[in-house]
N, C-alpha and C positions, 0 to 999 in steps of 0.2 A: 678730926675733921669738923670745922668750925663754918655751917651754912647756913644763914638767916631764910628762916621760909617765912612768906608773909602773910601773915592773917585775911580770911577772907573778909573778915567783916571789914577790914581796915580802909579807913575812907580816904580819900587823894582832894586834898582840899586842894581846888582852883581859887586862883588870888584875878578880881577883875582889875588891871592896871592903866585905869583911865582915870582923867580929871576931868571936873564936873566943870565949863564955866558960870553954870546959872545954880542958884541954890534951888531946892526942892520948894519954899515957898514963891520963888518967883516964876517956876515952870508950874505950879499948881494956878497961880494968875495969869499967867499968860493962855495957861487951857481955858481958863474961866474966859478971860477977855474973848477972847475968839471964838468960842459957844457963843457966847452972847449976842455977837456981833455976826454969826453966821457965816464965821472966813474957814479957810482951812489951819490946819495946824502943820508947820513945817521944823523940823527937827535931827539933830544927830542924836543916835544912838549908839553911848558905849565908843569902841575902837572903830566905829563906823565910816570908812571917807564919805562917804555920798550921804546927801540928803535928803529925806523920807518928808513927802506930803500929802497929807490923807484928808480927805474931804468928809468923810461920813467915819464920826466916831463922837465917844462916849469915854467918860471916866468915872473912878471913882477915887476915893484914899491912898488905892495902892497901885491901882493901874489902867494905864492909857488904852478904851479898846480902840482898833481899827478895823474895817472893812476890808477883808482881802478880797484885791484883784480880781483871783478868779473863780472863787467859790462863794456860798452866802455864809460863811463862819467868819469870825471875829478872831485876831491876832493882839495879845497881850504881851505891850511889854508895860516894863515895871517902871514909875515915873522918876525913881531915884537913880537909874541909870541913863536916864536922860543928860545927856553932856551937853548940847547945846540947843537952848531954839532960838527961831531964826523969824 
């Protein structure tokens, strides 16, 4: 009797399968430009249909914060899965 048991440690790598149309330098300008300028910042994320627009956020290197809705914490996503801004 030949039955594969699976290791607990064994990890299940998810593959993200989206295309990016802005490169990671022009979504890091385009964050700049619009701080600067006081606008919001509008964007897809990843496999995302709809379009995310947040008025009160910050970034840094690696990630976009945003102001949730309806609490006072901050929602991080990461700026390299950023797929489109708009």
């Amino acid at each position: 009797m030949n039955s594969y048991i699976k290791p607990e440690n064994e990890k299940i790598i998810k593959e993200d399968n989206f295309l990016s149309e802005n490169s990671i330098e022009e979504i890091r300008n385009y964050l700049e430009m619009k701080k600067n300028n006081n606008l919001p910042v509008s964007f897809y994320y990843k496999d995302k249909k709809s379009m995310d627009q947040y008025y009160d956020y910050y970034f840094d290197d690696k990630y976009l914060h945003v102001k949730s809705w309806y609490s006072r914490y901050y929602i991080k996503y990461l700026i390299d899965k950023i797929r489109k801004v708009v």
